[in-house]
PDB file of the backbone (N, CA, C, O) and the ligand in Angstrom, with CONECT records:
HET     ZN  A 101       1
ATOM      1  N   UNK A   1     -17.592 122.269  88.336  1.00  0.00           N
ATOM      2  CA  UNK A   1     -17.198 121.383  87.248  1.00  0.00           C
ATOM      3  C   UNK A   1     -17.870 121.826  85.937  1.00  0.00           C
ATOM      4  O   UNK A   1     -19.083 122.010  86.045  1.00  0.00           O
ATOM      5  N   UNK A   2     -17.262 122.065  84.552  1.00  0.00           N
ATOM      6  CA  UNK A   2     -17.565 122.220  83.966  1.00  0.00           C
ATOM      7  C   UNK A   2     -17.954 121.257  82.985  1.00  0.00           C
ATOM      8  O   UNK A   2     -17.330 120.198  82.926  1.00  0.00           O
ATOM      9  N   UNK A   3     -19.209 121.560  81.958  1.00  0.00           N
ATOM     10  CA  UNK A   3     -19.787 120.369  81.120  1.00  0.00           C
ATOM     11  C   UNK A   3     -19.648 120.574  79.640  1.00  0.00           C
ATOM     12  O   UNK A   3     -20.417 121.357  79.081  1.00  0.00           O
ATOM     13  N   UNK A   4     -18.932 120.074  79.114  1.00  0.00           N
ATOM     14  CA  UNK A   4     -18.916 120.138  77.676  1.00  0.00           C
ATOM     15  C   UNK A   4     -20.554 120.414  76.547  1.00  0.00           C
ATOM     16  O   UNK A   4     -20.949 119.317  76.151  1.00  0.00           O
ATOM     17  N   UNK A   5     -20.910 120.882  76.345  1.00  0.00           N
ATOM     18  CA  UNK A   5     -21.733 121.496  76.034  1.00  0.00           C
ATOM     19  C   UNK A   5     -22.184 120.701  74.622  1.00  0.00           C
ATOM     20  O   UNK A   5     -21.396 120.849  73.688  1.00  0.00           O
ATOM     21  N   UNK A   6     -23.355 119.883  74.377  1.00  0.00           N
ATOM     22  CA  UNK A   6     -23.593 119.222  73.322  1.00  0.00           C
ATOM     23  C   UNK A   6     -23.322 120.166  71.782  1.00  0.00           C
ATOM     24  O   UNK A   6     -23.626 121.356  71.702  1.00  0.00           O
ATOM     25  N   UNK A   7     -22.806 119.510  70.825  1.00  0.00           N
ATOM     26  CA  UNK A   7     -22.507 120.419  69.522  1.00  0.00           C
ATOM     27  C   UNK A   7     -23.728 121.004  69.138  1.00  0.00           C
ATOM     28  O   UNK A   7     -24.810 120.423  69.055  1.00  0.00           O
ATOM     29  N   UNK A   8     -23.481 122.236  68.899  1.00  0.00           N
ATOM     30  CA  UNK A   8     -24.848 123.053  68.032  1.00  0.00           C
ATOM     31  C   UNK A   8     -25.618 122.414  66.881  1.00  0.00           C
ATOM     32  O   UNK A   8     -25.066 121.980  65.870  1.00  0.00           O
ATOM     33  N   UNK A   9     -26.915 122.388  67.102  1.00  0.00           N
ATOM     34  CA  UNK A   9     -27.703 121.619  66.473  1.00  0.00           C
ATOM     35  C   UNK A   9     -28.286 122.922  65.318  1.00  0.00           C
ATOM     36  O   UNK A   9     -28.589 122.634  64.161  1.00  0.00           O
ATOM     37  N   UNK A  10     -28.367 124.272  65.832  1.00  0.00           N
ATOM     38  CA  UNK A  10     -28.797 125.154  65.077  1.00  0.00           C
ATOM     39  C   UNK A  10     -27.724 126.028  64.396  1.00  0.00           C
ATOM     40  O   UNK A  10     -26.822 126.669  64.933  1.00  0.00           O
ATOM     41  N   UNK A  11     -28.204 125.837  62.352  1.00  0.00           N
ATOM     42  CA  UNK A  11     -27.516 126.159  61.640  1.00  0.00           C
ATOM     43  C   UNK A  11     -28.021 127.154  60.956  1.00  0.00           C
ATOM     44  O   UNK A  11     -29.030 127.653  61.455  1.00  0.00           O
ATOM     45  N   UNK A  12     -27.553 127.711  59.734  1.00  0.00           N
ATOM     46  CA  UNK A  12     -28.443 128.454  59.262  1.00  0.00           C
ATOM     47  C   UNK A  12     -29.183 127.896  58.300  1.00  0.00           C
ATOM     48  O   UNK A  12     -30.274 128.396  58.028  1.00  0.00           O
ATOM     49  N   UNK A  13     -28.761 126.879  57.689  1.00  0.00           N
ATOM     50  CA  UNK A  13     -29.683 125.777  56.487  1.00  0.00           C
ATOM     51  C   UNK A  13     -30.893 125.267  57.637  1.00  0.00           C
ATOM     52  O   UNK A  13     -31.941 124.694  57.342  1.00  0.00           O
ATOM     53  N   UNK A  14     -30.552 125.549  58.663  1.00  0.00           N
ATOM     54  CA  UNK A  14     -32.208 124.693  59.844  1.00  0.00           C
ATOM     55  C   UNK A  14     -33.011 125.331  60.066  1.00  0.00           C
ATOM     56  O   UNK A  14     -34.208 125.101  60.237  1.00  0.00           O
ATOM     57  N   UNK A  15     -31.796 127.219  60.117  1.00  0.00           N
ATOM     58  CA  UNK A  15     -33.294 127.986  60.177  1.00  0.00           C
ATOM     59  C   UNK A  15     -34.108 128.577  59.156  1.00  0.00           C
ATOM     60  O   UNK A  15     -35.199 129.148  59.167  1.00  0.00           O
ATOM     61  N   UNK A  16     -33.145 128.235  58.135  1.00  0.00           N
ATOM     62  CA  UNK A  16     -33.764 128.591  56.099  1.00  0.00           C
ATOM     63  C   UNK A  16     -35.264 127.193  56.182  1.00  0.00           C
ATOM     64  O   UNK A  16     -36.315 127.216  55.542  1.00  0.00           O
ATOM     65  N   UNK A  17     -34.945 126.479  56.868  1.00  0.00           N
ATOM     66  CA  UNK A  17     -36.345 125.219  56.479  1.00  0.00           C
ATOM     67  C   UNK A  17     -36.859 125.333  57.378  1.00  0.00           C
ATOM     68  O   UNK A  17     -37.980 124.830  57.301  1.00  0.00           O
ATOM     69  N   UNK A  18     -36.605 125.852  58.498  1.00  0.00           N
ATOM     70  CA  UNK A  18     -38.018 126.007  59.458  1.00  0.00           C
ATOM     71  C   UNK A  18     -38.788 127.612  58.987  1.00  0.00           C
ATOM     72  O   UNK A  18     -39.972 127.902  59.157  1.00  0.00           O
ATOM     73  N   UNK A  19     -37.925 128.315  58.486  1.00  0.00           N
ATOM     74  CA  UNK A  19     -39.163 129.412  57.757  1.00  0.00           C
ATOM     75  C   UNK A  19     -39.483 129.025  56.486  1.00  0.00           C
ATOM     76  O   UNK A  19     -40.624 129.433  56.272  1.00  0.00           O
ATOM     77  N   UNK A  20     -39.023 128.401  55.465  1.00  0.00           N
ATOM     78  CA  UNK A  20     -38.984 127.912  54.112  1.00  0.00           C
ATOM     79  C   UNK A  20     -39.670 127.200  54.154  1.00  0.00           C
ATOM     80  O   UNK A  20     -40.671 127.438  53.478  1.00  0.00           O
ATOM     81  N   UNK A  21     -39.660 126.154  54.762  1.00  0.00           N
ATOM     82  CA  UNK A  21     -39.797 124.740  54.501  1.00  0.00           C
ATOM     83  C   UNK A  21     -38.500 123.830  53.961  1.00  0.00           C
ATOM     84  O   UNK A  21     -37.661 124.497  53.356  1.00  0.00           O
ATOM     85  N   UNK A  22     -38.217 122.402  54.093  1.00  0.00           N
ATOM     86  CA  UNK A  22     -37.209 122.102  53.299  1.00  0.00           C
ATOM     87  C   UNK A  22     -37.301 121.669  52.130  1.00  0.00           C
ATOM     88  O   UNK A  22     -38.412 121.742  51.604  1.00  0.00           O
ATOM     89  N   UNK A  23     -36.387 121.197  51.508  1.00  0.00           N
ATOM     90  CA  UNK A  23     -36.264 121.628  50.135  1.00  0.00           C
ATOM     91  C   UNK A  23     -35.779 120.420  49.498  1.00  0.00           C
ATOM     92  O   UNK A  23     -34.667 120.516  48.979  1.00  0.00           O
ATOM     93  N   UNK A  24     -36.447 119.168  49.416  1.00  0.00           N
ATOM     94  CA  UNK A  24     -36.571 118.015  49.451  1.00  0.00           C
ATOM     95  C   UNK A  24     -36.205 117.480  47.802  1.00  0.00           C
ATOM     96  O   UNK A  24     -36.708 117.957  46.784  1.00  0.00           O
ATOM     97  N   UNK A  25     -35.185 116.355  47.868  1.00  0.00           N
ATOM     98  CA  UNK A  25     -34.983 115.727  46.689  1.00  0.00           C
ATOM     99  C   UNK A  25     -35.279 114.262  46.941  1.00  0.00           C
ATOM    100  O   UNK A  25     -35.252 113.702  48.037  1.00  0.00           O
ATOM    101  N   UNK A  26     -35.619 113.627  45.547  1.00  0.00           N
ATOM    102  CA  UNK A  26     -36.451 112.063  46.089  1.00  0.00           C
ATOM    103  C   UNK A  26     -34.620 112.033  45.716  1.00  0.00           C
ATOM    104  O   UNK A  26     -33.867 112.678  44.987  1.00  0.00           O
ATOM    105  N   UNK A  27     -34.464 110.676  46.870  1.00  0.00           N
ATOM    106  CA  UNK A  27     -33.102 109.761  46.880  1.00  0.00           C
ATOM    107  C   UNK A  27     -33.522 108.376  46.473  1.00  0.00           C
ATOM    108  O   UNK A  27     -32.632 107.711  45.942  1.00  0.00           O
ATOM    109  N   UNK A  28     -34.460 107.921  46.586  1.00  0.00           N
ATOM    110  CA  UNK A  28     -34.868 106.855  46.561  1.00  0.00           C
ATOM    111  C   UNK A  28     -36.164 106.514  45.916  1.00  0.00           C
ATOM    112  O   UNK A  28     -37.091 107.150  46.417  1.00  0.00           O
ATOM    113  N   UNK A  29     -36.477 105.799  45.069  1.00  0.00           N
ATOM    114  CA  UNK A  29     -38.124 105.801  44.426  1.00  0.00           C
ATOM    115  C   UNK A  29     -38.512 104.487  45.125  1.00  0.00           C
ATOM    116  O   UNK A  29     -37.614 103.645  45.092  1.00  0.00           O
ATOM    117  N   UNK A  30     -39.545 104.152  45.696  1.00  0.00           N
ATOM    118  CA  UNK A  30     -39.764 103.166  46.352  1.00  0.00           C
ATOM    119  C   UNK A  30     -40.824 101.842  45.465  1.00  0.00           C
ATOM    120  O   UNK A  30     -40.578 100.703  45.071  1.00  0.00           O
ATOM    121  N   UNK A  31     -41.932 102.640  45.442  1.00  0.00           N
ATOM    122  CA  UNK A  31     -43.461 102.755  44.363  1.00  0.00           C
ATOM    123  C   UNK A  31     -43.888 103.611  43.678  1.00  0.00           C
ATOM    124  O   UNK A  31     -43.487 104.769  43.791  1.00  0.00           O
ATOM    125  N   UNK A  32     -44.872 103.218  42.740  1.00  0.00           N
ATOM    126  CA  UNK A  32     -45.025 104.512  42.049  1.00  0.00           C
ATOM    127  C   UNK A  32     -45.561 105.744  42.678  1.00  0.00           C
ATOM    128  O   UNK A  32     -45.711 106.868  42.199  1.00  0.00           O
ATOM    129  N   UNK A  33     -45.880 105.159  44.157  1.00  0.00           N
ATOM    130  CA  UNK A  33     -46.566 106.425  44.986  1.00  0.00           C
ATOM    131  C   UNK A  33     -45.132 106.967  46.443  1.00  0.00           C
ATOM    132  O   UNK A  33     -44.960 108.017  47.063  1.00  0.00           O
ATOM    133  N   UNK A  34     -44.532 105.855  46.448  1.00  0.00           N
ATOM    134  CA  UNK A  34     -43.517 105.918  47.476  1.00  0.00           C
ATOM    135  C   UNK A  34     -42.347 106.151  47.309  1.00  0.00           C
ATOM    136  O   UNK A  34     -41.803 105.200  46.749  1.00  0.00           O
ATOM    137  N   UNK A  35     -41.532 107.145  47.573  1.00  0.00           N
ATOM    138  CA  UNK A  35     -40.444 107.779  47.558  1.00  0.00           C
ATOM    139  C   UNK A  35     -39.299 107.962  48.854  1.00  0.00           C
ATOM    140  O   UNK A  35     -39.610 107.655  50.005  1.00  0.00           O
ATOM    141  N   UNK A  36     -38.194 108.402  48.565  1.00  0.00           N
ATOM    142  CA  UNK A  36     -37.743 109.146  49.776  1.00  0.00           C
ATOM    143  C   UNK A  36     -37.079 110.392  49.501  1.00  0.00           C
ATOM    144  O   UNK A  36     -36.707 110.666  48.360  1.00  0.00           O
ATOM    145  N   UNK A  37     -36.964 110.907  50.157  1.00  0.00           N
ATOM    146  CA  UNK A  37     -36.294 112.023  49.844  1.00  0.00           C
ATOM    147  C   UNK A  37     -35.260 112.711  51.051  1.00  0.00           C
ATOM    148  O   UNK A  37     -35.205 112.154  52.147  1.00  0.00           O
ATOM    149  N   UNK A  38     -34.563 113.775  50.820  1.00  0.00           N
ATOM    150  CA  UNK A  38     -33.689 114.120  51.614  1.00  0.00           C
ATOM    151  C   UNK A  38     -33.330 115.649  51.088  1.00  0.00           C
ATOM    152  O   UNK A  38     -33.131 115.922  49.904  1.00  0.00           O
ATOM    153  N   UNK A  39     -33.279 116.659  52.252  1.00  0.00           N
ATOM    154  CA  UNK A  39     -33.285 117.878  52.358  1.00  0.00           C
ATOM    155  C   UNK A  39     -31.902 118.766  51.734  1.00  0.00           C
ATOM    156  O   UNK A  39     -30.904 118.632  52.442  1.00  0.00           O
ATOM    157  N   UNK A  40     -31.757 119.472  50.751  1.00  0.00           N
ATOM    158  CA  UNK A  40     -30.125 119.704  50.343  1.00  0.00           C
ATOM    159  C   UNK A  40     -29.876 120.953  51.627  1.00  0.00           C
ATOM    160  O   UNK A  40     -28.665 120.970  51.843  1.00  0.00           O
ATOM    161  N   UNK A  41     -30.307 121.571  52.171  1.00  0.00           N
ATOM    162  CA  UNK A  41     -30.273 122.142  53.078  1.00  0.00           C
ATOM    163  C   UNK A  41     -29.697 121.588  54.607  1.00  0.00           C
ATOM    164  O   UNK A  41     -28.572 121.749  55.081  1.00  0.00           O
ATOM    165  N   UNK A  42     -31.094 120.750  55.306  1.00  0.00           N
ATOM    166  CA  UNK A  42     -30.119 120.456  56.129  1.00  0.00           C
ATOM    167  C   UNK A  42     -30.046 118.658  56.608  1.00  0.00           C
ATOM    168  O   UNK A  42     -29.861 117.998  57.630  1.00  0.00           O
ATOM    169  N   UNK A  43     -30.297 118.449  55.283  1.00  0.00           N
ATOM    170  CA  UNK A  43     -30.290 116.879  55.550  1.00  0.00           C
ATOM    171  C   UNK A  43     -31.217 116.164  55.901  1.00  0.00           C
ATOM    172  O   UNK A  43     -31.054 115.040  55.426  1.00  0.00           O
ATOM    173  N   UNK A  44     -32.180 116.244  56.538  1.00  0.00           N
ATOM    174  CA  UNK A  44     -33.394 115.712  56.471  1.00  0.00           C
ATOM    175  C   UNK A  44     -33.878 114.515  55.654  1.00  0.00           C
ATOM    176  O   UNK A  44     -34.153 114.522  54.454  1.00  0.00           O
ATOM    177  N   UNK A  45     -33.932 113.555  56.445  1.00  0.00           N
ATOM    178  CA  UNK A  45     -34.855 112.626  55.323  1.00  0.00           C
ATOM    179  C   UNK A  45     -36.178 112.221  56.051  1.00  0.00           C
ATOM    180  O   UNK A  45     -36.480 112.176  57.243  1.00  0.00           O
ATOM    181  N   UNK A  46     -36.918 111.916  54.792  1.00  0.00           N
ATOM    182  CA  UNK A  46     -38.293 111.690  55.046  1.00  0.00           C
ATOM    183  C   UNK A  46     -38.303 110.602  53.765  1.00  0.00           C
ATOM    184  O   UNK A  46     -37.504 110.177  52.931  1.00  0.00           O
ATOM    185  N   UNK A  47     -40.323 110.342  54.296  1.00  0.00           N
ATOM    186  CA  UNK A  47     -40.152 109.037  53.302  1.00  0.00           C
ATOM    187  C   UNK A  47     -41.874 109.637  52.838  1.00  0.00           C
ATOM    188  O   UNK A  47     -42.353 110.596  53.442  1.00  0.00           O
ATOM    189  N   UNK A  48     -42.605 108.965  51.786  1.00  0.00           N
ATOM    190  CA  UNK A  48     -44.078 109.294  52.014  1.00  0.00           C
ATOM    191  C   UNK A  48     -44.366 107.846  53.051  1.00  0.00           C
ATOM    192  O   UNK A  48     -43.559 106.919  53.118  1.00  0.00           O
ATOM    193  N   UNK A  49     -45.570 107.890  53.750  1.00  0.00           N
ATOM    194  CA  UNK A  49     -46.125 106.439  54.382  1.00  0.00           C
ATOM    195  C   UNK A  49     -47.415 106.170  53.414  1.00  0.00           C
ATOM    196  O   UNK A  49     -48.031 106.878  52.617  1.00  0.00           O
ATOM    197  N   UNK A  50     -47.520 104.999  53.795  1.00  0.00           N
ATOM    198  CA  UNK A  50     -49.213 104.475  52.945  1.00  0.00           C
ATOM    199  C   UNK A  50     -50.369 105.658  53.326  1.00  0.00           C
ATOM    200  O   UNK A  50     -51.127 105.637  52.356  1.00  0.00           O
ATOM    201  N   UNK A  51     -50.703 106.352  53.976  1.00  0.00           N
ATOM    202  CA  UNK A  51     -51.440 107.717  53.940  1.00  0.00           C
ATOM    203  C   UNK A  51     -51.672 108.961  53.341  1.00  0.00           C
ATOM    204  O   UNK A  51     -52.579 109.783  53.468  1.00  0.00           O
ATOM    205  N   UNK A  52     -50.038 108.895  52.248  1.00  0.00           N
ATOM    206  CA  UNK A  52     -49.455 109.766  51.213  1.00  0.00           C
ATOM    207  C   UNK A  52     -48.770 111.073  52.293  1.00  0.00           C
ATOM    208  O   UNK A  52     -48.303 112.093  51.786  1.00  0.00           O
ATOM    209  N   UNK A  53     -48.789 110.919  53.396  1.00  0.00           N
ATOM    210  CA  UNK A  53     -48.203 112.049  53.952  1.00  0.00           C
ATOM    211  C   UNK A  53     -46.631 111.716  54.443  1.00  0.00           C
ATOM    212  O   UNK A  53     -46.271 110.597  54.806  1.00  0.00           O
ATOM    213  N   UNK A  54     -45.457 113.320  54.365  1.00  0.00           N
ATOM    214  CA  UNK A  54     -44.404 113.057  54.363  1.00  0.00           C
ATOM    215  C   UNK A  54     -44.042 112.405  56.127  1.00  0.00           C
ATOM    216  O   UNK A  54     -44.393 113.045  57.118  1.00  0.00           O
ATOM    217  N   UNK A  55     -43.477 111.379  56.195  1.00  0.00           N
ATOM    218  CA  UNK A  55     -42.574 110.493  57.752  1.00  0.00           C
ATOM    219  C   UNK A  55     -41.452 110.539  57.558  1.00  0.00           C
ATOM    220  O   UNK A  55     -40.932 110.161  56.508  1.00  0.00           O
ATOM    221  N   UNK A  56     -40.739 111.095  58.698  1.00  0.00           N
ATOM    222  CA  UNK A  56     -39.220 111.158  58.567  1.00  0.00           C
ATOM    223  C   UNK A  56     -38.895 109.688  58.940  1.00  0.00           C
ATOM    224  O   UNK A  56     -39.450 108.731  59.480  1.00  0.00           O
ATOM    225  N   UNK A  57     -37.510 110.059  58.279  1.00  0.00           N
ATOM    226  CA  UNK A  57     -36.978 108.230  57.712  1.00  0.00           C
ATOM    227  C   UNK A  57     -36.145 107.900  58.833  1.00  0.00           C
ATOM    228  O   UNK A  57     -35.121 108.425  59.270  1.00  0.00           O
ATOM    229  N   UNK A  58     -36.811 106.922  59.193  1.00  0.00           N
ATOM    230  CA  UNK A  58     -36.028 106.201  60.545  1.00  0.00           C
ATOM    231  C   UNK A  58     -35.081 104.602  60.040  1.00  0.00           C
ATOM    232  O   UNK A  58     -34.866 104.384  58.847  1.00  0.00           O
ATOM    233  N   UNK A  59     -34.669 103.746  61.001  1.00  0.00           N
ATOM    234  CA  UNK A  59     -34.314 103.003  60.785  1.00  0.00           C
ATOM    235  C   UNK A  59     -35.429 101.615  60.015  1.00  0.00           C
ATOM    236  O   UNK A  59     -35.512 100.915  59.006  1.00  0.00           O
ATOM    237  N   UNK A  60     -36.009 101.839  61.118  1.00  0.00           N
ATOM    238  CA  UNK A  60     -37.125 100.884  60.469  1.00  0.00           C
ATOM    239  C   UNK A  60     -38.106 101.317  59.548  1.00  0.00           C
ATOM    240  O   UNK A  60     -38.900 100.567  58.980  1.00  0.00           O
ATOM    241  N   UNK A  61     -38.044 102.405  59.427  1.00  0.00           N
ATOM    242  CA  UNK A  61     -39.053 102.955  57.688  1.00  0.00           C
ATOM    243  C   UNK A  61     -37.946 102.494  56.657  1.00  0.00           C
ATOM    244  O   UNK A  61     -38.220 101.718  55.741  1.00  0.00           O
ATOM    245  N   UNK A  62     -36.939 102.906  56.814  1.00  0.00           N
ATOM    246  CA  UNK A  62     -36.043 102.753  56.066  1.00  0.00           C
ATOM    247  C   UNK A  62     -35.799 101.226  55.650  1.00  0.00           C
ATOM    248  O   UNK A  62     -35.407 100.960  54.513  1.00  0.00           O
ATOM    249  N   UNK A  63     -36.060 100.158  56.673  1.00  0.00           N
ATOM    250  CA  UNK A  63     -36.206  98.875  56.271  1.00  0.00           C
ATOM    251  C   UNK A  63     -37.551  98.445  55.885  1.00  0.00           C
ATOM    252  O   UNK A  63     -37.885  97.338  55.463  1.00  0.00           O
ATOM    253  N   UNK A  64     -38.168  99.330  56.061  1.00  0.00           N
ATOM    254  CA  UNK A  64     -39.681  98.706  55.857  1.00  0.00           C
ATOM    255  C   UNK A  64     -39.734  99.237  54.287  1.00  0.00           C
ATOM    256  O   UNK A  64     -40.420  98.516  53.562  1.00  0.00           O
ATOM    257  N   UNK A  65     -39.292 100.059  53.827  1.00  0.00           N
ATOM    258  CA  UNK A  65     -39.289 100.789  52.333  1.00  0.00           C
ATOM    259  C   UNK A  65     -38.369  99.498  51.181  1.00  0.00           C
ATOM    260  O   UNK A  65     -38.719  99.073  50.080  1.00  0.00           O
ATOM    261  N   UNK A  66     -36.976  99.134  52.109  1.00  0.00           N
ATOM    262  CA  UNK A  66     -36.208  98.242  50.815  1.00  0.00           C
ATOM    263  C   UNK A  66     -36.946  97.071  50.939  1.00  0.00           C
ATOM    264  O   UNK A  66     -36.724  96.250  50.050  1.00  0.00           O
ATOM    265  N   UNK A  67     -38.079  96.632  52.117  1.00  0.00           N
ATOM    266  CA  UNK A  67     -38.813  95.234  51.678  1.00  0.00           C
ATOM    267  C   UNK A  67     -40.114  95.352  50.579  1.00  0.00           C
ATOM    268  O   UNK A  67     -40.668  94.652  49.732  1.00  0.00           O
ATOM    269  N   UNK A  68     -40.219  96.658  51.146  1.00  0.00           N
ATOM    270  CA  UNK A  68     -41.767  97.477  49.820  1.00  0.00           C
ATOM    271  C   UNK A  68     -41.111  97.262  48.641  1.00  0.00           C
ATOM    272  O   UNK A  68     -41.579  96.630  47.694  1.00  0.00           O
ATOM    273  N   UNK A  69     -39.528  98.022  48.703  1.00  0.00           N
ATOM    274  CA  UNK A  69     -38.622  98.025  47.091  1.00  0.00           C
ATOM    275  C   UNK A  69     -39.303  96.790  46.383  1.00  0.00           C
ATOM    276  O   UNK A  69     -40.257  96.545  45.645  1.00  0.00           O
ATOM    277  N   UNK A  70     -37.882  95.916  47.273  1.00  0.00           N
ATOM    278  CA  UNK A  70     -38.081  94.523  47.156  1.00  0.00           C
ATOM    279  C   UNK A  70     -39.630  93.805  45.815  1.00  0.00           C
ATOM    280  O   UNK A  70     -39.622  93.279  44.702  1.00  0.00           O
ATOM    281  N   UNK A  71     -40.649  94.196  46.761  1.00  0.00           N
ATOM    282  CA  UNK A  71     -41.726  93.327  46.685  1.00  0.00           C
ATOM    283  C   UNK A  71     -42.512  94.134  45.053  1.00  0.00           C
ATOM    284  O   UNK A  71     -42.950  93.624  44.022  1.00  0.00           O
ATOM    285  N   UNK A  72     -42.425  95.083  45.365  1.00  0.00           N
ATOM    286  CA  UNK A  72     -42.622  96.013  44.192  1.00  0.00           C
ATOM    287  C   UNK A  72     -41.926  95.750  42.679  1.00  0.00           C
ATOM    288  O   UNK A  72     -42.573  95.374  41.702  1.00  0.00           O
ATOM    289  N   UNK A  73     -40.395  96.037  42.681  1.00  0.00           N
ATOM    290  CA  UNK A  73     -39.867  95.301  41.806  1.00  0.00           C
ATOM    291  C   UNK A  73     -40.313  94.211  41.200  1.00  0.00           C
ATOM    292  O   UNK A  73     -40.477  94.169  39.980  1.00  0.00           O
ATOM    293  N   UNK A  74     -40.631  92.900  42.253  1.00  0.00           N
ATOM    294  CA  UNK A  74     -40.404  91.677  41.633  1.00  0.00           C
ATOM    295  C   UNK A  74     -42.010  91.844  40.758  1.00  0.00           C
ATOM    296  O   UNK A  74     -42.239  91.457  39.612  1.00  0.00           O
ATOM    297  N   UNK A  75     -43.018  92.567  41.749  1.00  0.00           N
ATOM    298  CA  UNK A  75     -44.834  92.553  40.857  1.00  0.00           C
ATOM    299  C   UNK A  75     -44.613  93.567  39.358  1.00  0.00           C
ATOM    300  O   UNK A  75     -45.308  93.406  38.355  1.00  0.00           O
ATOM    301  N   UNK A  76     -43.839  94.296  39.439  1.00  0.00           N
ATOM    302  CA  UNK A  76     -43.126  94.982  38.443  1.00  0.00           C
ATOM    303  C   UNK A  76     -42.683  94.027  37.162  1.00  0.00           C
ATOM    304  O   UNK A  76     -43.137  94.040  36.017  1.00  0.00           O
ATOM    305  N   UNK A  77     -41.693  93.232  37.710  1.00  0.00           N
ATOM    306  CA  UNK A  77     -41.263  92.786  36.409  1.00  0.00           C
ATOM    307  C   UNK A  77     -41.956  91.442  36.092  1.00  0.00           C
ATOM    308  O   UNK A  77     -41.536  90.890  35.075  1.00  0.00           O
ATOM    309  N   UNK A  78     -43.081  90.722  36.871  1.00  0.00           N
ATOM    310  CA  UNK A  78     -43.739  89.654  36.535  1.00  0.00           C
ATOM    311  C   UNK A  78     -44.803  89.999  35.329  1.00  0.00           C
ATOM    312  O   UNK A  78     -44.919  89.353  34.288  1.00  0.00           O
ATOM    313  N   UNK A  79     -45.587  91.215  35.723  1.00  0.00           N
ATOM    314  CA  UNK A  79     -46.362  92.558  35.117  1.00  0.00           C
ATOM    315  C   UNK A  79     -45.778  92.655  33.385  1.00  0.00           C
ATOM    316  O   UNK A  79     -46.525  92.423  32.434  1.00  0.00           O
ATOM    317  N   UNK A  80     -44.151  93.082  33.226  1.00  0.00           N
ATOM    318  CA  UNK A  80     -43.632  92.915  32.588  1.00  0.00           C
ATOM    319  C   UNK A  80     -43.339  91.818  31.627  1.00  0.00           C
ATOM    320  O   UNK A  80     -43.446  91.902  30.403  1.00  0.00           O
ATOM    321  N   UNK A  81     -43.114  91.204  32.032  1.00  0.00           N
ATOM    322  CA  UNK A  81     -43.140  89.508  32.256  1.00  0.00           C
ATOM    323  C   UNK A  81     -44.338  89.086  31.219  1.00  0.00           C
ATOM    324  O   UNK A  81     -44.152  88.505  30.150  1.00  0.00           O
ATOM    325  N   UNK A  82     -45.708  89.529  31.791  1.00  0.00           N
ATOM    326  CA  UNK A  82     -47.050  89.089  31.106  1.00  0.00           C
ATOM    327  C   UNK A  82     -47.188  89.991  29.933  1.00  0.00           C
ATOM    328  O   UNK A  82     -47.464  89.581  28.806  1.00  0.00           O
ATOM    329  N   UNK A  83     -47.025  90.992  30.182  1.00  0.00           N
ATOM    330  CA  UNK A  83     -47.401  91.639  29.029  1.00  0.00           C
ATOM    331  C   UNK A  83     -46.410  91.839  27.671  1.00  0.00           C
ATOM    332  O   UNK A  83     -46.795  92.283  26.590  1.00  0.00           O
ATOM    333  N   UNK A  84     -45.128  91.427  27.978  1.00  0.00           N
ATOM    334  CA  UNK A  84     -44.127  90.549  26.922  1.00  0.00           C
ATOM    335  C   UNK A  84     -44.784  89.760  26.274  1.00  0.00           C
ATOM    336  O   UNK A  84     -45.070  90.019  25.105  1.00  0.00           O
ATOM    337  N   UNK A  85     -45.280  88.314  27.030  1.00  0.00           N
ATOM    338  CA  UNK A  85     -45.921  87.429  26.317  1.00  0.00           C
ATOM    339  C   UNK A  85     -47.206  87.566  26.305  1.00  0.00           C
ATOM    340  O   UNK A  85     -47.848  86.522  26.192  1.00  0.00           O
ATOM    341  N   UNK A  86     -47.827  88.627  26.394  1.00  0.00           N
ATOM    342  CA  UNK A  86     -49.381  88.871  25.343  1.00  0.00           C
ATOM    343  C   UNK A  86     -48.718  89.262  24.201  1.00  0.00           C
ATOM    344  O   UNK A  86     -49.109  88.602  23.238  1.00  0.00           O
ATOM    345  N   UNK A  87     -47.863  90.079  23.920  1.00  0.00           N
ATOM    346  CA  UNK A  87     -47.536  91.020  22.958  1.00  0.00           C
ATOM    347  C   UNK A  87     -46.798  89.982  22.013  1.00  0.00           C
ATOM    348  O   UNK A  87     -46.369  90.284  20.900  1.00  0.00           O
ATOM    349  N   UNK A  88     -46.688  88.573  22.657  1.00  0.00           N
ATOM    350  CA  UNK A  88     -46.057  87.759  21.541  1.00  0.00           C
ATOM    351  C   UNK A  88     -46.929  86.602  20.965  1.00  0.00           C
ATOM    352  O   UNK A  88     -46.526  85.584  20.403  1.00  0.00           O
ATOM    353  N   UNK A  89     -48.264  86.994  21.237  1.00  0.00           N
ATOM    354  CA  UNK A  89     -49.199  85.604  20.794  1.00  0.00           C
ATOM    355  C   UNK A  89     -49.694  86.311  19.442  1.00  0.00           C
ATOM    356  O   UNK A  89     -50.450  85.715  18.675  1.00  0.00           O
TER     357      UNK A  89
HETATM  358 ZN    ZN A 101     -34.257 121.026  55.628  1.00  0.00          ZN2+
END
């Protein structure tokens, strides 16, 4: 019996970043320290974690990043917010 053979996982953009390295664009700005990014090569995403080192982006980093967004934003524009009204006394 023959077995259908899983699709080729090895390309040549996979084997340009495993000797290269990949070649990473931020997709996403998270914090001013937290990003994501994603490989134009072979797709790859990664995220930084609170350690500053690069974690590939899973489902739940990926939700754990739009609640960081989230929370970031709002200390962002409260920040904003205050220093509007210093700048108006
Ligand atoms: Zn890559």
């Amino acid at each position: 019996m023959r077995t259908q053979s899983p699709k080729q996982l090895f390309t040549f953009s996979g084997l340009l970043c495993s000797t290269l390295g990949h070649d990473y664009v931020v997709t996403r700005k998270i914090t001013n320290h937290i990003n994501e990014y994603k490989c134009t090569n072979c797709g790859k995403e990664v995220t930084d974690n609170f350690s500053g080192r690069l974690e590939s982006l899973t489902y739940k980093t990926k939700e754990l990043n739009t609640s960081l967004a989230h929370f970031f934003q709002k200390k962002m524009r409260r920040k904003l917010t205050i220093s509007y009204e210093k700048a108006n006394l």
